[in-house]
BADREN-515839 format. One record per residue (C-alpha): x negated, y negated, z; residue in three letters. Coordinates in steps of 0.25 Angstrom, whole numbers, padded with zeros to 4 digits, always signed. Layout:
<sites>
XYZALA;...
</sites>
This chain:
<sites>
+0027-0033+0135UNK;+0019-0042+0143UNK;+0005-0036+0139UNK;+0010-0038+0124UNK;+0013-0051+0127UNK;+0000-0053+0133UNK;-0007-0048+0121UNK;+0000-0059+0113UNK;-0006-0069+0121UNK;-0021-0064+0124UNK;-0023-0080+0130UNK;-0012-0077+0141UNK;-0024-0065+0146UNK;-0036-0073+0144UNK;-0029-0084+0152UNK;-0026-0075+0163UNK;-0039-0068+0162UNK;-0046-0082+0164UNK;-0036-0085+0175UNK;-0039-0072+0184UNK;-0054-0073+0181UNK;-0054-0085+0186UNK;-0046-0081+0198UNK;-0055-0071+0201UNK;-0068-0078+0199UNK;-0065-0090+0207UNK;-0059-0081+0217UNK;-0071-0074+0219UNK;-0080-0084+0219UNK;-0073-0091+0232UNK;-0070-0079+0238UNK;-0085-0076+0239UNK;-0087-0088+0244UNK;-0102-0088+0237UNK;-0107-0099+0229UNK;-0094-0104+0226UNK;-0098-0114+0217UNK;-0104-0108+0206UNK;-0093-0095+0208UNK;-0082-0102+0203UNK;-0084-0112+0192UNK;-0093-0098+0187UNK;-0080-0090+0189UNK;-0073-0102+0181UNK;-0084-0100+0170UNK;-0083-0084+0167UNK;-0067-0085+0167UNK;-0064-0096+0158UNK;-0073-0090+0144UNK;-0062-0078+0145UNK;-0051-0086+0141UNK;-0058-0087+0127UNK;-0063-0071+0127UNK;-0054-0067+0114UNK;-0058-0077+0105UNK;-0074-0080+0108UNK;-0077-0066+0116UNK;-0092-0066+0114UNK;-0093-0080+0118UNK;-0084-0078+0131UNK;-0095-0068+0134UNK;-0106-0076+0134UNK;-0098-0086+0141UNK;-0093-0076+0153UNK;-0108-0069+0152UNK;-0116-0080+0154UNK;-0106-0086+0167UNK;-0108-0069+0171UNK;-0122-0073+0170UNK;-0122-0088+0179UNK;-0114-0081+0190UNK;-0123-0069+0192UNK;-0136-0079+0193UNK;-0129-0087+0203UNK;-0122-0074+0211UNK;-0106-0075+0211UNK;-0105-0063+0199UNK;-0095-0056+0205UNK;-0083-0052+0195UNK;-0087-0047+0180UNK;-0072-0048+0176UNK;-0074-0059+0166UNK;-0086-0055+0159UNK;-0079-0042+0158UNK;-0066-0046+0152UNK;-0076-0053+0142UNK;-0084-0043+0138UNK;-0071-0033+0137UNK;-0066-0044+0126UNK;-0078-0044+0119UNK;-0081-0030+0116UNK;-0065-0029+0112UNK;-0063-0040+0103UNK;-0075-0043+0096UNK;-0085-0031+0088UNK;-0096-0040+0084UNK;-0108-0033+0087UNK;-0114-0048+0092UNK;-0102-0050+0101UNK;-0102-0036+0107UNK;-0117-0040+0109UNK;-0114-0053+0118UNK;-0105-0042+0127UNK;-0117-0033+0129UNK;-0128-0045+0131UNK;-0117-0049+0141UNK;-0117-0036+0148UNK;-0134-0036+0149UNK;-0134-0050+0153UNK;-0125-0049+0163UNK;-0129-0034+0169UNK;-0143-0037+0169UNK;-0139-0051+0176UNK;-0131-0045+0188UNK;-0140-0033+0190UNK;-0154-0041+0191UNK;-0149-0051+0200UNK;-0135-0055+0200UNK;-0133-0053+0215UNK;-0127-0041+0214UNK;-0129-0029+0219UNK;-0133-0019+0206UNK;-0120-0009+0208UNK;-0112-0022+0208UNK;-0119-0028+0198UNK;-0119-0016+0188UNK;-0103-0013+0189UNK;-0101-0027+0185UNK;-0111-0024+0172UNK;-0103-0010+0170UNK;-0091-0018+0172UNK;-0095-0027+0160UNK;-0098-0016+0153UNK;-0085-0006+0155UNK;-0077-0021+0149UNK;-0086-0024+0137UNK;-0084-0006+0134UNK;-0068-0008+0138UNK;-0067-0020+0127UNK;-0075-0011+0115UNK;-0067+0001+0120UNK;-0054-0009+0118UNK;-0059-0017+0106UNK;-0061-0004+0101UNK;-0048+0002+0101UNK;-0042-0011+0097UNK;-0051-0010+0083UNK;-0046+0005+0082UNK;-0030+0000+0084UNK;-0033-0011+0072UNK;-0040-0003+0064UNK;-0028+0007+0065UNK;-0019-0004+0064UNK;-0025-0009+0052UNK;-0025+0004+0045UNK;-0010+0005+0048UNK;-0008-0009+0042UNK;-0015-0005+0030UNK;-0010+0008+0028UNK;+0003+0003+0029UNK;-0001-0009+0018UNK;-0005+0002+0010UNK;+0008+0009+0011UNK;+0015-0002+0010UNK;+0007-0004-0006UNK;+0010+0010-0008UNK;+0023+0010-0005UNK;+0023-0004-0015UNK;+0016+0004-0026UNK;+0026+0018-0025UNK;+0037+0006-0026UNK;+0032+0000-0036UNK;+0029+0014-0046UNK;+0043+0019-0042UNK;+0048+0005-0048UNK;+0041+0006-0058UNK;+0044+0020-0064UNK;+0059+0018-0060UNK;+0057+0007-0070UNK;+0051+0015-0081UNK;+0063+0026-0079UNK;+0074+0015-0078UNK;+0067+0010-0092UNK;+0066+0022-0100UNK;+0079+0027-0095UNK;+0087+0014-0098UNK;+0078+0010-0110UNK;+0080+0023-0118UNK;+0094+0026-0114UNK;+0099+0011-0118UNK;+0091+0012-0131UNK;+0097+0025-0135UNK;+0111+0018-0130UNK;+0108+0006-0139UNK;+0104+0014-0152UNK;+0116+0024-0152UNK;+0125+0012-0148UNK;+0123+0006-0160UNK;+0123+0017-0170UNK;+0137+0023-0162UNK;+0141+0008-0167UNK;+0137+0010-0180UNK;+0143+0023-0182UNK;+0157+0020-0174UNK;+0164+0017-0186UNK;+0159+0025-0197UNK;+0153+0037-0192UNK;+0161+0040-0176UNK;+0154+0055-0175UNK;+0139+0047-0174UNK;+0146+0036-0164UNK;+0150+0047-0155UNK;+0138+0051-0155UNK;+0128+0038-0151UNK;+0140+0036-0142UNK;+0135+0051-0135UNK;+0122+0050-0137UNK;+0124+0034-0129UNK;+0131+0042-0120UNK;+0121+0054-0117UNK;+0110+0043-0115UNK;+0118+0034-0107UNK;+0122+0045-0097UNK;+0106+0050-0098UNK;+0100+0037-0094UNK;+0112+0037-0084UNK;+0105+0049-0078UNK;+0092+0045-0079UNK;+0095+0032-0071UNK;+0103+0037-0062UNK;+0090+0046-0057UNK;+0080+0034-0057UNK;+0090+0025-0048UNK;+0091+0034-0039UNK;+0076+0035-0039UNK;+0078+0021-0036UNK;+0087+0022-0026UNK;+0082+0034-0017UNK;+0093+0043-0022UNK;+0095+0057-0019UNK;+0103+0062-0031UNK;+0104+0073-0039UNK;+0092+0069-0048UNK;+0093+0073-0062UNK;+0079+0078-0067UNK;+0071+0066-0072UNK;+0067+0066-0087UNK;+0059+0075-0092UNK;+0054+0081-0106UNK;+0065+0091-0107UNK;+0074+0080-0109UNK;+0067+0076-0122UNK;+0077+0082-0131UNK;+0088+0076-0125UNK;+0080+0061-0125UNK;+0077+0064-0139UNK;+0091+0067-0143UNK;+0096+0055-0138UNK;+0085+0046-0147UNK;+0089+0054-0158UNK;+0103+0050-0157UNK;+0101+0037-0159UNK;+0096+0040-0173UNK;+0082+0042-0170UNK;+0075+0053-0175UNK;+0068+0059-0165UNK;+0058+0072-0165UNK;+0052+0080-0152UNK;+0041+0088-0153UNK;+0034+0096-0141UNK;+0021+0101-0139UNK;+0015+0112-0132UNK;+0020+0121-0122UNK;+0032+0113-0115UNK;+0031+0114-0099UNK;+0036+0107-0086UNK;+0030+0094-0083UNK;+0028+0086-0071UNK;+0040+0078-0070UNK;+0033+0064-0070UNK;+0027+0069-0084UNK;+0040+0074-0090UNK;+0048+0062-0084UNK;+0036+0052-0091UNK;+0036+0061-0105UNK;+0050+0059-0105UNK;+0051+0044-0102UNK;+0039+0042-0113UNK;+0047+0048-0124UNK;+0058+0041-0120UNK;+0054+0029-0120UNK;+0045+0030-0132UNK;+0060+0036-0140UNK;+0066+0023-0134UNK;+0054+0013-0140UNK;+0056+0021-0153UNK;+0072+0018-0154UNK;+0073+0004-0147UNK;+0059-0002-0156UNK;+0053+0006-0166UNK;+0066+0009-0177UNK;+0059+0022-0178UNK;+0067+0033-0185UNK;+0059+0042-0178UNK;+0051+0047-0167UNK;+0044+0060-0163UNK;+0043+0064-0148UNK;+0030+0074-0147UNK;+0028+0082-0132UNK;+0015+0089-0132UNK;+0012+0097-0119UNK;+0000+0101-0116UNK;-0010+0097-0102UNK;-0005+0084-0107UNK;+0008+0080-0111UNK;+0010+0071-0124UNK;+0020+0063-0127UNK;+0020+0058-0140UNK;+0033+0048-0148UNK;+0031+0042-0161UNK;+0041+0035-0168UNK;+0042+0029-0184UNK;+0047+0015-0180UNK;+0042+0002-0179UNK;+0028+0005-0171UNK;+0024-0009-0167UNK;+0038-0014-0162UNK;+0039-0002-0153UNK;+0035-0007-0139UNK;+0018-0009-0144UNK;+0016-0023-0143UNK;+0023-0026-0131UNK;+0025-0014-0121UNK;+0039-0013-0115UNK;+0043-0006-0102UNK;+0045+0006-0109UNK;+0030+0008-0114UNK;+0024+0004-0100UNK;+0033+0014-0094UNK;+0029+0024-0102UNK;+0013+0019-0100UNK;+0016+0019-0085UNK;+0022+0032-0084UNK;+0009+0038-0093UNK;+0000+0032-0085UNK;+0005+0035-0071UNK;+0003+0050-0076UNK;-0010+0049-0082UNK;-0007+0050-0096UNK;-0009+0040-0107UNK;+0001+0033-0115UNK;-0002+0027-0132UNK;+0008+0019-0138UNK;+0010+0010-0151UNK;+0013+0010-0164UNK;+0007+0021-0174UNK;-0002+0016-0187UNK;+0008+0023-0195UNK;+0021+0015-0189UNK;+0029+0021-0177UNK;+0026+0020-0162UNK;+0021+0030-0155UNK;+0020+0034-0140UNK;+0010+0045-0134UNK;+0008+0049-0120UNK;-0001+0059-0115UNK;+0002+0063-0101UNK;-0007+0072-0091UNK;+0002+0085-0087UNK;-0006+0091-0077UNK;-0010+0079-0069UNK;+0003+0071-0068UNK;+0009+0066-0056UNK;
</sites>
């Protein structure tokens, strides 16, 4: 606790490490008794620069050095501590190659100094120099490790930004497709509802057998999109129920017996050797057709529309209706036809839409089988 404590308030140790040197330099200085005069205000000199170490390192250097270098010509060198801790801080904050350099011109000055004739004997003179040295090889050794942890730390930050986005974009897509099955689940079920509403209205009073039978067919789509909604909010959700399989191809006939009870004559042609697919194509084909049936009965008063499936290494998807072409969703895409070009796209398919030259509306997909996700 104390030590972190100290490490939130680095001026509390420089303080103290001034203080001590002090101490000990002054302390020395009297105690040898030997040219007491220049000792001390010397002592004073190489302590103080320490107080500024973390913020001008190269220059606390040069400052201690050079005191280092006036006490050794006058002959009261005795304790290396402070150039020590200075060069320890040098080497550990700072990886300029010109900084690093001031550290080892310190050492050479310094070493040559005391050993050519600081009054010292050599063995004492050389273990202060290798003392100098062991603390500028301590504070690379330290600055070293503290590089490593940041670099670490830095990754750990950014991998954990970049999971973070990820996690943004998964969020995001999901939204997304929830949205696209929301929309052609509620869109198509609601337009089926709308059209067999009305003509069991029509019918009530003169023709009941018809009535009762938009009023089933409302019914049979109700409970379908019911189901289907059911499933993808509790997707939403994180459910665990029993899931019903998700829409596929072989529930065409059923989608298209529901259009055609609306009144809208519907045809369904397939191509080519049928087969399973992956589910994310199935599901997509299914939704296209879908969705293309419900832009054919909510804009196009067509009277009728043709549903071709060609398999092959590609699947084709192909809905032409005989309405109104142009009003049916060209000129100003709805939900409906950007969630069909999304969920094209996202498999690497293409996606043609707009009104044929000969009137209608066509919609055509082509979807990679192979490949898909």
């Amino acid at each position: 606790m104390i030590w972190s404590w100290l490490r939130r308030h680095p001026r509390v140790i420089d303080v103290a490490l001034v203080g001590l040197f002090l101490f000990l330099g002054i302390g020395t200085a009297v105690n040898r008794g030997h040219r007491v005069a220049a000792a001390v205000p010397l002592a004073v000199l190489e302590a103080l620069p320490l107080y500024w170490r973390r913020r001008r390192p190269g220059l606390v250097v040069v400052a201690v050095t050079s005191v280092v270098l006036a006490s050794i010509a006058v002959g009261v060198w005795v304790i290396p501590l402070q150039l020590g801790v200075a060069l320890y801080t040098l080497t550990a904050v700072r990886e300029e190659r010109s900084e690093r350099a001031v550290g080892v011109a310190a050492i050479v000055a310094v070493g040559f100094a005391a050993l050519a004739g600081g009054g010292l004997e050599f063995g004492a003179a050389a273990a202060r120099v290798v003392f100098l040295i062991a603390a500028a090889l301590l504070g690379d050794s330290i600055g070293s490790r503290r590089a490593y942890i940041r670099e670490i730390e830095e990754k750990a930050e950014r991998l954990e930004r970049e999971q973070e986005i990820e996690a943004r974009r998964a969020a995001a897509e999901e939204q997304a497709r929830i949205a696209r099955e929301l929309h052609d689940v509620v869109a198509h079920a609601l337009s089926v509802i709308v059209v067999q509403a009305g003509a069991a209205d029509d019918a009530f009073d003169r023709d009941t057998a018809a009535a009762r039978a938009s009023i089933r067919s409302i019914d049979e789509s109700a409970r379908s999109a019911l189901t289907d909604l059911r499933r993808v909010l509790g997707i939403l959700h994180h459910d665990e129920p029993a899931y019903e399989p998700q829409a596929g191809l072989e529930r065409l006939d059923t989608l298209v017996e529901n259009v055609r009870a609306t009144g809208l004559a519907v045809s369904l042609e397939i191509e080519g050797a049928q087969r399973p697919l992956p589910p994310s194509v199935a599901m997509s084909a299914y939704r296209i057709v879908q969705e293309a049936l419900t832009n054919s009965l909510k804009h196009a008063h067509a009277d009728h529309v043709r549903v071709r499936i060609r398999y092959g290494e590609r699947l084709q998807v192909d809905v032409r209706d005989d309405g109104r072409g142009a009003t049916n969703g060209a000129a100003a895409p709805g939900r409906g036809l950007i969630g069909m070009r999304e969920r094209v796209t996202l498999l690497g398919g293409t996606l043609a839409v707009g009104p044929d030259p000969g009137g209608g509306y066509h919609v055509r997909a082509d979807i990679p089988v192979e490949a898909a996700p």
